[in-house]
C-alpha positions, -999 to 999 in steps of 0.1 A, spaced: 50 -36 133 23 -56 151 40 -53 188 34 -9 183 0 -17 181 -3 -37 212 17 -6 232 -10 13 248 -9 49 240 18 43 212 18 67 185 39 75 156 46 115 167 60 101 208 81 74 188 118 70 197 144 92 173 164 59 162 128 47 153 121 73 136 151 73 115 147 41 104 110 43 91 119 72 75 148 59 60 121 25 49 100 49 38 128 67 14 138 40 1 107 21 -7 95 56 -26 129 54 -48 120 20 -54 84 27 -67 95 56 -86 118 32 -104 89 10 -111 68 34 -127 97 49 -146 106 11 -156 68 3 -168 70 41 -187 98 28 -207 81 -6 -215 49 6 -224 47 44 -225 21 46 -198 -5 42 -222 -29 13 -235 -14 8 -266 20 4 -252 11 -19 -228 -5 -41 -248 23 -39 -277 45 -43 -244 30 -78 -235 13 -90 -270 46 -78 -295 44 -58 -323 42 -84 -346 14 -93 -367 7 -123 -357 -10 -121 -315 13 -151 -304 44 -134 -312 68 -112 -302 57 -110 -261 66 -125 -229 58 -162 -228 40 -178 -199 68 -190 -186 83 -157 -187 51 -138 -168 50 -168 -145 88 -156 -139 77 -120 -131 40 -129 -116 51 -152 -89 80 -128 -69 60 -101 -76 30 -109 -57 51 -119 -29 69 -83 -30 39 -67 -33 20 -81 -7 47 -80 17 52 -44 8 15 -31 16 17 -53 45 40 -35 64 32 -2 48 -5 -9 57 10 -14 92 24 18 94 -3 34 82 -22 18 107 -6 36 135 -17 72 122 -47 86 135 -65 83 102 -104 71 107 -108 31 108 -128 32 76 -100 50 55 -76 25 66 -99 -4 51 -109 13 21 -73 17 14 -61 -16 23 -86 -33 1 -76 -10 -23 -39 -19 -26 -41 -55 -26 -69 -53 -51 -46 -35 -76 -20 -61 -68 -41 -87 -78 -49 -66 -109 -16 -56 -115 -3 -92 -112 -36 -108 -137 -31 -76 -166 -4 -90 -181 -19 -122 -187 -53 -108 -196 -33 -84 -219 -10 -109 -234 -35 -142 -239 -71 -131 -239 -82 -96 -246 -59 -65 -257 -80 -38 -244 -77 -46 -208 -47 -31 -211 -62 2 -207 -73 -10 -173 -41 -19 -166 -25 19 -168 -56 27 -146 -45 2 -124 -11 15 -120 -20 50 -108 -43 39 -85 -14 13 -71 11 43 -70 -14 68 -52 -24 42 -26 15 39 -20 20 75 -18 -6 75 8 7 48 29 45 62 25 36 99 30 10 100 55 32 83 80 63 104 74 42 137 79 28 120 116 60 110 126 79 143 120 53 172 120 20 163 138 11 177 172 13 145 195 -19 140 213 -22 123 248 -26 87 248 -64 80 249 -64 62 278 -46 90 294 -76 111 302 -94 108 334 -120 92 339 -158 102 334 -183 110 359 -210 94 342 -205 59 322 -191 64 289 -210 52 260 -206 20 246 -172 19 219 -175 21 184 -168 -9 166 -130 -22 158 -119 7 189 -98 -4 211 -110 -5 252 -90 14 276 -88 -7 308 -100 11 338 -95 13 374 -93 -19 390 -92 -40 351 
């Protein structure tokens, strides 16, 4: 994804057809899969605190009993960090090329891998130290699943039904000098650069 930012003028609206079929088709697929994740963390734990945590502590009377072991969240934790990560990375990429402002593009980035880390730490929290963090837990999960919805959707629309705008070095040059860039934005190379 990298290499579109380097393009000058690349954007997600001029993009070729066959590239626009395949992030489309990522982008299906990847919302399939998330659906399926919530539906599969609905059926453990109900979406609700006291679900999750009879979900990762058991039912049982006794705390120690009934729920995943360590080596069974270590099982879960460890690939799922990975897929996570990976995931918002090349989503986050994506998003990247859309015209939303730099700021919203941070914010949400921070955002997503902070629920991954949260997302990844719950169970443990839930299962081995305190119950009640399981409420932040379902928290966590909608916030997860609207920052992925905003990563896979806002894309899709640019590709297929923005306006394309003119590359922003495409515009001629100004009579006067043009005032210094904002922070993070990208130079366009003038005459003779």
């Amino acid at each position: 994804m990298s290499q579109y930012l380097a393009y000058r003028g690349f954007s997600l609206q001029r993009a070729a057809p066959s590239t626009k079929v395949l992030l489309t088709a990522f982008n299906v697929v990847v919302t399939l899969a998330v659906v399926l994740g919530v539906a599969m963390y609905q059926v453990r734990t109900r979406l609700t605190p006291p679900g999750t945590a009879a979900y990762y502590r058991g039912t049982e009377p006794d705390p120690g009993g009934g729920g995943p072991s360590a080596l069974e969240l270590l099982d879960a934790t460890h690939p799922h960090l990975f897929a996570s990560a990976f995931l918002l990375f090349v989503l986050g990429h994506l998003f990247a090329l859309t015209r939303a402002p730099q700021r919203t593009k941070i914010r949400l980035a921070l955002l997503g891998f902070a629920t991954v880390v949260v997302d990844a730490a719950a169970p443990w929290i839930v299962r081995f130290l305190w119950a009640p963090f399981a409420a932040v837990q379902v928290v966590n999960t909608a916030l997860m699943a609207a920052g992925i919805l905003i990563y896979l959707l806002v894309p899709l629309w640019v590709l297929w039904f923005a306006t394309s705008s003119p590359p922003a070095c495409a515009s001629p040059a100004p009579a006067a000098a043009p005032p210094p860039p904002r922070p993070g934005a990208r130079r366009c190379p003038g005459p003779g650069r």
